[in-house]
ZAMARGU-4260 file (C-alpha; in steps of 0.2 Angstrom, whole numbers, plus 5000, padded with zeros to 4 digits):
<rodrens>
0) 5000/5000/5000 | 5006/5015/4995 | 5005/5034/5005 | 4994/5039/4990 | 4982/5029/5001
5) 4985/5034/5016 | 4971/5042/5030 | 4973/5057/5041 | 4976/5044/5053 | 4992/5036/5045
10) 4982/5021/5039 | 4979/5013/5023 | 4960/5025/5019 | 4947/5010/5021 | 4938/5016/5004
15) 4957/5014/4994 | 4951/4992/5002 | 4935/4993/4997 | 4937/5000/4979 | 4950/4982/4979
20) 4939/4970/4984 | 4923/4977/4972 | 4936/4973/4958 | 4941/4959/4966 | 4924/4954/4966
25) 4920/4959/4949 | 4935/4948/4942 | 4928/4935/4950 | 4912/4936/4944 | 4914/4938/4928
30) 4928/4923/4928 | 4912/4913/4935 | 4899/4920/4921 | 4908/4924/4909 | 4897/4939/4909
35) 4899/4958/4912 | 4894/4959/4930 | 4889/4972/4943 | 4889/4975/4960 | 4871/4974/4968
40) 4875/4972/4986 | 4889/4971/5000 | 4887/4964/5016 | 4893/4972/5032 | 4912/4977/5032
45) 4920/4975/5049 | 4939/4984/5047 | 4947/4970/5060 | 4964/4978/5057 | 4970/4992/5051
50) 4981/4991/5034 | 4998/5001/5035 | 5005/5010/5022 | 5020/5001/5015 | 5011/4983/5020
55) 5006/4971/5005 | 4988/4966/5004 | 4980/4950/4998 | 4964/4948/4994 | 4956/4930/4992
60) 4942/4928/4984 | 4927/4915/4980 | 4908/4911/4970 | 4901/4904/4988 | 4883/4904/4980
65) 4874/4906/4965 | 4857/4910/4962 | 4847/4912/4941 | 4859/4928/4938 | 4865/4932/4955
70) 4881/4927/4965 | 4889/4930/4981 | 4908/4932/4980 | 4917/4930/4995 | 4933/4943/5001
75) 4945/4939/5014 | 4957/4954/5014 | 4975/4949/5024 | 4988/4963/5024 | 5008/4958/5027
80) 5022/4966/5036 | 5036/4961/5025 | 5049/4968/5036 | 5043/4958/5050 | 5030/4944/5042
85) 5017/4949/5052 | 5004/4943/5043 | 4985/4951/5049 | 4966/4946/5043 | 4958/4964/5038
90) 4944/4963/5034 | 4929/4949/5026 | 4915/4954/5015 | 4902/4947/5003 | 4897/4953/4986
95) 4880/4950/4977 | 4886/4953/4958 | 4871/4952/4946 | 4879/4946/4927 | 4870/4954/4913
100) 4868/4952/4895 | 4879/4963/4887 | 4865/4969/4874 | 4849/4972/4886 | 4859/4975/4901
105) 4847/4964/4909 | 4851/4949/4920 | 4857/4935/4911 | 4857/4916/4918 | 4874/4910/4924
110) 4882/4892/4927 | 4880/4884/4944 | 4893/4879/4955 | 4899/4860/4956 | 4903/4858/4975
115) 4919/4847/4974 | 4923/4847/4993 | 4915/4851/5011 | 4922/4867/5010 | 4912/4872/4995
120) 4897/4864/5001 | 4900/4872/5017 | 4900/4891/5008 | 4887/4886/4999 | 4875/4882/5013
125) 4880/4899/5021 | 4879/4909/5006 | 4860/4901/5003 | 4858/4906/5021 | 4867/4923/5020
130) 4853/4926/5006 | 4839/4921/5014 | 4841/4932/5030 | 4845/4946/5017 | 4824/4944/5010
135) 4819/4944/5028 | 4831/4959/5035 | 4822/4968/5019 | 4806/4965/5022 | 4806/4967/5043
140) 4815/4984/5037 | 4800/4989/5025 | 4787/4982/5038 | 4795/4994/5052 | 4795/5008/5040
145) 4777/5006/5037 | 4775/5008/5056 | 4785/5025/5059 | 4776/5040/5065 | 4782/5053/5058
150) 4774/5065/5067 | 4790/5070/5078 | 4792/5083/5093 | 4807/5085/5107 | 4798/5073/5116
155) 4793/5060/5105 | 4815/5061/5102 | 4817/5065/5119 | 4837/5054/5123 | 4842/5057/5105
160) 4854/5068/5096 | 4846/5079/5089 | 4833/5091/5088 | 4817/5096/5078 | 4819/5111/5067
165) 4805/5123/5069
</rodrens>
C-alpha cells in the first residue's frame, strides 16, 4: 500500500480496500459468468485491522453461491508486514454481483457451482443462508418503515441527538 492511500490517521484509507475488493469481486464474477457483472449488494464490512501503508495486501476471493443471475463472492482481505511477516486478517465481506447480458443489460442466467469438497458445500449452505436472511432483513425493514410516526416533537425524540427544526 502505498502513502497515496494513506488516511489522516496514517492508515491505509478503508475506501482505497474497498474499491479492491469490488474489483476483486468483479474479476471473480465475471471469471464465473463469463458475463459483464455488477455490484448489487455488499454485506457488512468490519475493518478487524487496520492496513499500514507500506504493508502488501492479499485479497482472496470466491463464487460461495449462485442464484438464476446472481452470486455472492466472498473477500478475505489479509495485509503483510514484510519487514517483520506479520501477517494480519483485515477485513471479510460478501458481494451480490448480478451478470447481465451485454445487449439488454438485463440479468442473464449463469452456470451453477459444482461443489467438489466440504468446504464448497459448506460456503454454499452459508451463502444460501446469508441470502435468505438478506429477504427477511428487507422485508422486517419495510414492515418497520410502514409503522413510523412521523409526526415527531422534542419529546417523542426526547434521549436522541438531535433536535426538531421549527
Amino acid at each position: 500500500m502505498v502513502p497515496s492511500y494513506e488516511n489522516f490517521g496514517g492508515k491505509v484509507h478503508g475506501g482505497v480496500v474497498l474499491s479492491l475488493m469490488d474489483k476483486i469481486a468483479y474479476a471473480c464474477a465475471a471469471s464465473h459468468s463469463k458475463c459483464y457483472c455488477v455490484t448489487a449488494s455488499v454485506d457488512k464490512v468490519d475493518f478487524l485491522n487496520p492496513v499500514e501503508v507500506g504493508e502488501i495486501l492479499t485479497l482472496y476471493s470466491s463464487v460461495n453461491y449462485t442464484g438464476k443471475s446472481s452470486m455472492e463472492i466472498g473477500i478475505r482481505v489479509v495485509s503483510e508486514n514484510f519487514k517483520t511477516g506479520a501477517i494480519r486478517h483485515t477485513n471479510t465481506s460478501y458481494f451480490t454481483m448480478v451478470a447481465l447480458n451485454p445487449e439488454t443489460k438485463t440479468p442473464e442466467s449463469i452456470p451453477g457451482l459444482l461443489l467438489e469438497s466440504d468446504e464448497e458445500v459448506r460456503r454454499f449452505l452459508e451463502g444460501r443462508l446469508r441470502r435468505k436472511v438478506r429477504k427477511l432483513q428487507r422485508h422486517d425493514l419495510d414492515r418497520a418503515r410502514q409503522e413510523i410516526d412521523y409526526e415527531v416533537d422534542d419529546d417523542s425524540l426526547a434521549g436522541e441527538n438531535c433536535k426538531v427544526a421549527k
